[in-house]
C-alpha positions in Angstrom: 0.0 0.0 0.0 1.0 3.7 -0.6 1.1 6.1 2.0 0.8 9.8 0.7 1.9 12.2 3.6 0.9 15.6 3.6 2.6 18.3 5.6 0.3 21.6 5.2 2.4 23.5 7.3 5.4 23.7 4.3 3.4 22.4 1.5 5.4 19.3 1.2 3.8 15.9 0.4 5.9 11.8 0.8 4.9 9.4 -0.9 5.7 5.8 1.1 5.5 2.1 -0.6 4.8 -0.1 2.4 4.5 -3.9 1.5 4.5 -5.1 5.1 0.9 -5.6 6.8 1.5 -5.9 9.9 2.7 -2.0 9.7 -0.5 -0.8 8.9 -2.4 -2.7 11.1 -2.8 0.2 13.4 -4.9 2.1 10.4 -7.1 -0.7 9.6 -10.8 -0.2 10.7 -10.3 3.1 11.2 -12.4 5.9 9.6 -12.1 9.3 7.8 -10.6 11.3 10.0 -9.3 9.4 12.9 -5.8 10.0 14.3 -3.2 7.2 14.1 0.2 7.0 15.7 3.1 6.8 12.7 5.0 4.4 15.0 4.6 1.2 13.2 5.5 2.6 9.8 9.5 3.1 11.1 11.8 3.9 13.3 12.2 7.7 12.0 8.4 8.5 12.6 8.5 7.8 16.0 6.4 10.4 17.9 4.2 11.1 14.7 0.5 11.7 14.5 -1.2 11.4 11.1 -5.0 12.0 10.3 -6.6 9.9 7.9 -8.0 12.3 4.9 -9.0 9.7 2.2 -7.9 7.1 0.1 -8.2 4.8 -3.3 -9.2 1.4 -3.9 -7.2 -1.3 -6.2 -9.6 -0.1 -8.9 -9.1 3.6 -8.4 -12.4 4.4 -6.7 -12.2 7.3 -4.0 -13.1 6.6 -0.4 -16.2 8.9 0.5 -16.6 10.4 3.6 -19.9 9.2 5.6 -20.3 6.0 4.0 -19.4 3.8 6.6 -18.3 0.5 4.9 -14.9 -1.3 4.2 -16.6 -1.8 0.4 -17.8 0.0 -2.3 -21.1 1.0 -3.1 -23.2 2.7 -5.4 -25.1 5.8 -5.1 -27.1 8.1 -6.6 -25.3 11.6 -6.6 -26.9 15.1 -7.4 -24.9 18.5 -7.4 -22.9 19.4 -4.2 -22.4 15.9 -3.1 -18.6 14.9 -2.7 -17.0 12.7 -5.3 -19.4 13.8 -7.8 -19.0 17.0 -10.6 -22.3 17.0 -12.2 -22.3 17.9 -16.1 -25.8 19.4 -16.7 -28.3 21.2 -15.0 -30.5 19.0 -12.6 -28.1 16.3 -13.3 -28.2 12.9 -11.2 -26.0 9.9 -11.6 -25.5 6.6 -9.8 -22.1 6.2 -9.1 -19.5 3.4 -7.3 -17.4 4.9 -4.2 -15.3 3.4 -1.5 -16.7 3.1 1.9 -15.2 5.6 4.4 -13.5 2.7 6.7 -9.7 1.3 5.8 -9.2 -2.2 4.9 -6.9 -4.2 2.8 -8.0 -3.9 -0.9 -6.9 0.1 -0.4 -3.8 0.7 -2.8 -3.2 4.2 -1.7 -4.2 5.9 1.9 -3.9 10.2 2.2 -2.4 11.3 5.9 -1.8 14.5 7.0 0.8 15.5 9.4 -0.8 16.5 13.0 1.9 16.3 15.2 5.8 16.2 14.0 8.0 13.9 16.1 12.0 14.1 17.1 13.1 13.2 14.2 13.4 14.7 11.0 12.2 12.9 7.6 13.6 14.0 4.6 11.6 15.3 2.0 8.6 15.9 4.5 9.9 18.4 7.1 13.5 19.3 6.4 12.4 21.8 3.9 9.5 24.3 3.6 8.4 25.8 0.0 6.4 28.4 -1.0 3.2 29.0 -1.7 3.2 29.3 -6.0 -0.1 30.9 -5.5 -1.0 33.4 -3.1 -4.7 35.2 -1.9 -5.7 37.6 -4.4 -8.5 39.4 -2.5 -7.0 42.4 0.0 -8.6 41.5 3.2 -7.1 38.0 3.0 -3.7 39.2 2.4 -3.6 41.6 4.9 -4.7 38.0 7.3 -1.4 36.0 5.9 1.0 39.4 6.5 -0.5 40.6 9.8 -0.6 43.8 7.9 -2.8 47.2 8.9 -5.0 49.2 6.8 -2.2 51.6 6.8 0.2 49.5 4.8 0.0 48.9 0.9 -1.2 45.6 0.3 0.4 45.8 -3.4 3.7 45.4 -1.7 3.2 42.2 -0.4 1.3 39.7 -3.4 2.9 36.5 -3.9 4.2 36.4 -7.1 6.8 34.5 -9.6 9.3 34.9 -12.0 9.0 34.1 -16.1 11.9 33.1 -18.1 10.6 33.5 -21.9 13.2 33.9 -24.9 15.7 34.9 -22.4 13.7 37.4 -20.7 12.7 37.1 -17.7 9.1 38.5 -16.4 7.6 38.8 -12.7 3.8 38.3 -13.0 1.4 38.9 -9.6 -2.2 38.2 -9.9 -5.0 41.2 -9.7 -5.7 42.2 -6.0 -9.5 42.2 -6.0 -11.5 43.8 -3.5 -8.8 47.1 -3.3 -9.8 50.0 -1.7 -7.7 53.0 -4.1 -8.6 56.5 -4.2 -10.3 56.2 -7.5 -12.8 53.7 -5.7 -13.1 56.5 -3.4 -13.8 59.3 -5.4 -16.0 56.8 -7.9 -18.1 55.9 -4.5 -18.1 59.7 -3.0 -19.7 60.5 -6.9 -22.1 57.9 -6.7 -23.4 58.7 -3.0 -23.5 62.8 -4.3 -25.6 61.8 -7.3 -27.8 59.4 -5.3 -28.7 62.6 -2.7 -28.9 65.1 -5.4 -31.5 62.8 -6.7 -33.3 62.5 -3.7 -33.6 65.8 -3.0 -34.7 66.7 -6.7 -37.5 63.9 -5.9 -38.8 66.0 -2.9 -38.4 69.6 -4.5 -40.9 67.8 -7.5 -42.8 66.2 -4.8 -43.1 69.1 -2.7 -44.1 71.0 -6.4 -46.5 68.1 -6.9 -48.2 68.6 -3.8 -48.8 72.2 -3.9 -50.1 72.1 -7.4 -52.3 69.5 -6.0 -53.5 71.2 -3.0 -54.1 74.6 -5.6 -56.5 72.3 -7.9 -58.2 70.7 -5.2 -59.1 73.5 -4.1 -60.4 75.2 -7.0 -62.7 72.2 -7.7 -63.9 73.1 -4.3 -64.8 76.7 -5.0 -65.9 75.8 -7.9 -68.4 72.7 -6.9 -69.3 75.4 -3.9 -70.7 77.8 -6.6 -72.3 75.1 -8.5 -74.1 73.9 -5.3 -75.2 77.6 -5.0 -76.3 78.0 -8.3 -79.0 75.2 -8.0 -79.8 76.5 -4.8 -81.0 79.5 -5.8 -82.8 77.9 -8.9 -84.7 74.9 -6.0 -85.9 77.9 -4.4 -87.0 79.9 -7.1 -88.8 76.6 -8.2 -90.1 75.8 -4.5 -91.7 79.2 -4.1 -93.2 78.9 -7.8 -94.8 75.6 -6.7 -95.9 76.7 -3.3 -97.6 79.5 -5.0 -99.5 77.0 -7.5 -100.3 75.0 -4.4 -102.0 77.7 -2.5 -103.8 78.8 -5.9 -104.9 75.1 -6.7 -105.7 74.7 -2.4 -107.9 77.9 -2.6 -109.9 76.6 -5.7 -110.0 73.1 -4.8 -111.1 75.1 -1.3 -114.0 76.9 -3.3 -115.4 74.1 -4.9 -115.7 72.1 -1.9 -117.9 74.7 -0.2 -119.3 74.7 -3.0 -120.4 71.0 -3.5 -120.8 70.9 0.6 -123.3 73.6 -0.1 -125.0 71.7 -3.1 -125.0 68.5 -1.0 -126.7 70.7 2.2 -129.5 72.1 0.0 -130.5 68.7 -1.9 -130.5 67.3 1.6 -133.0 70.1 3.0 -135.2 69.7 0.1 -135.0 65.7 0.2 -136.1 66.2 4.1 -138.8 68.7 3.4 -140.2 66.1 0.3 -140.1 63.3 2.9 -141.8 65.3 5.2 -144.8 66.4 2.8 -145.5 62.7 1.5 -145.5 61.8 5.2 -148.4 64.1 5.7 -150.2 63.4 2.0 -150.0 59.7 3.4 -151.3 60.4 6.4 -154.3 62.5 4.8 -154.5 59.4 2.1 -155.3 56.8 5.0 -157.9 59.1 7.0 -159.1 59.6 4.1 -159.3 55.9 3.1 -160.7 55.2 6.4 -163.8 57.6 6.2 -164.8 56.0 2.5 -164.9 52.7 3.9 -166.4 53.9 7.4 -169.3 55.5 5.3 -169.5 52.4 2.6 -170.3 50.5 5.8 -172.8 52.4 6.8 -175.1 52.9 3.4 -175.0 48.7 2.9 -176.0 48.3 6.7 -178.8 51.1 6.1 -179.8 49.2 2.8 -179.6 45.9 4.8 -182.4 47.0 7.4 -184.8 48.3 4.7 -185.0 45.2 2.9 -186.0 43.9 6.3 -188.6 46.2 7.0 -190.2 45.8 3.8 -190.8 42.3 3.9 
């Protein structure tokens, strides 16, 4: 197995062949992750401490944090899942990774250097080297020099040297994120323009308002005198119809007394008729009486000189 040992500290990476097992018994069964002691590799790591960050399989397939196996597997991976760069949008793939736990079909195993022993190991911490590539953003530099805000971070980019057709050329990357007095003065513009905007916006507003206030008003006045006008015109037209009431009241007034008049006389004159053929009745049947009173009379008269005469 092949032991790939990392030291972040310099940027320097080993690479180990190790074909004795019983050396890396101490990293079998042991996860992503874990601490091991470098003891059992030799006598000049003595004092080591290594962290397991990953490994391959005899087939090349990555071990995968989280999957806790000593196998491989296969899983369906989307976008932002480790081990997986997906090549479309919505993309999903099922894909064959290496369980997360160390075993013996590894062929390579990643360890990074925790804790450096007594001894030094050539190739791992005898030597430091640079970093080829340095932050570009301003705030991070400033982190890596300990620098203030006083100091020009232009001074301190990591850069490198060019040898092309025997010239030689020192290229630094862009520093992004760098406050320079052209930001300044582009910013202290932008912030001027932005407030004389604003205040233009209230001066119209302010117009607006007023103008508004002046028309309102008007249609105020004006719907006042429009109100008025009918006014005058309901009452004109009120006083016309109360006149025409009173007339039409004081006719309609006359011809009832009129009629009430009419209807008294034909009611005397009905009670005096009444009256009269009350008293021609009453004359009738006296008279009626004495006819038949008298009619009695001549046949009983008649009646007692037939007697006689016989």
């Amino acid at each position: 197995m092949k032991l790939n040992i990392s030291n972040p500290l310099n940027n320097v990476q080993k690479s180990i062949e190790i074909d004795d097992e019983k050396k890396l018994l101490p990293f079998m069964e042991r996860r992503i992750g874990n601490v091991v002691p470098g003891d059992s590799i030799g006598e000049e790591f003595s004092g080591y401490i290594f962290r397991i960050t990953g490994g391959n399989d005899k087939q090349g397939f990555p071990m995968m944090q989280g999957v806790l196996t000593n196998h491989r597997v296969r899983l369906l991976f989307k976008k932002g899942m480790k081990c997986y760069r997906p090549r479309k949008k919505g993309e999903k793939k099922r894909k064959s990774v290496r369980g997360c736990i160390v075993g013996q079909d590894l062929s390579a195993l990643n360890l990074a250097l925790v804790k450096k022993g007594a001894n030094e190991i050539e190739g791992l911490t005898d030597k430091a080297v640079g970093k080829k590539l340095g932050p570009k953003r301003a705030s991070k530099i400033r982190k890596l020099f300990n620098l203030d805000k006083t100091d020009d971070v232009r001074k301190y980019v990591i850069g490198r040297a060019i040898n092309k057709n025997g010239k030689t050329r020192f290229i630094k990357p862009k520093i992004q994120r760098l406050v320079t007095e052209k930001r300044l003065l582009r910013k202290r513009s932008l912030i001027a323009a932005k407030e004389k905007r604003i205040a233009e916006k209230k001066q119209a507003m302010k117009e607006y308002k007023q103008l508004l206030r002046k028309y309102k008003s008007e249609l105020v006045t004006k719907k006042d005198n429009d109100t008025g006008k009918k006014l005058k015109v309901k009452k004109n037209i009120s006083k016309d119809a109360k006149k025409n009431d009173k007339a039409k009241s004081g006719k309609d007034d006359k011809s009832k007394t009129k009629k009430n008049v009419d209807k008294k006389s034909e009611d005397s004159k009905k009670v005096a008729n009444k009256k009269v053929n009350e008293k021609q009745a009453k004359v009738d049947n006296k008279n009626v009486k004495v006819d038949k009173k008298a009619a009695a009379k001549t046949t009983n008269d008649q009646n007692k000189s037939g007697k006689k005469k016989k």
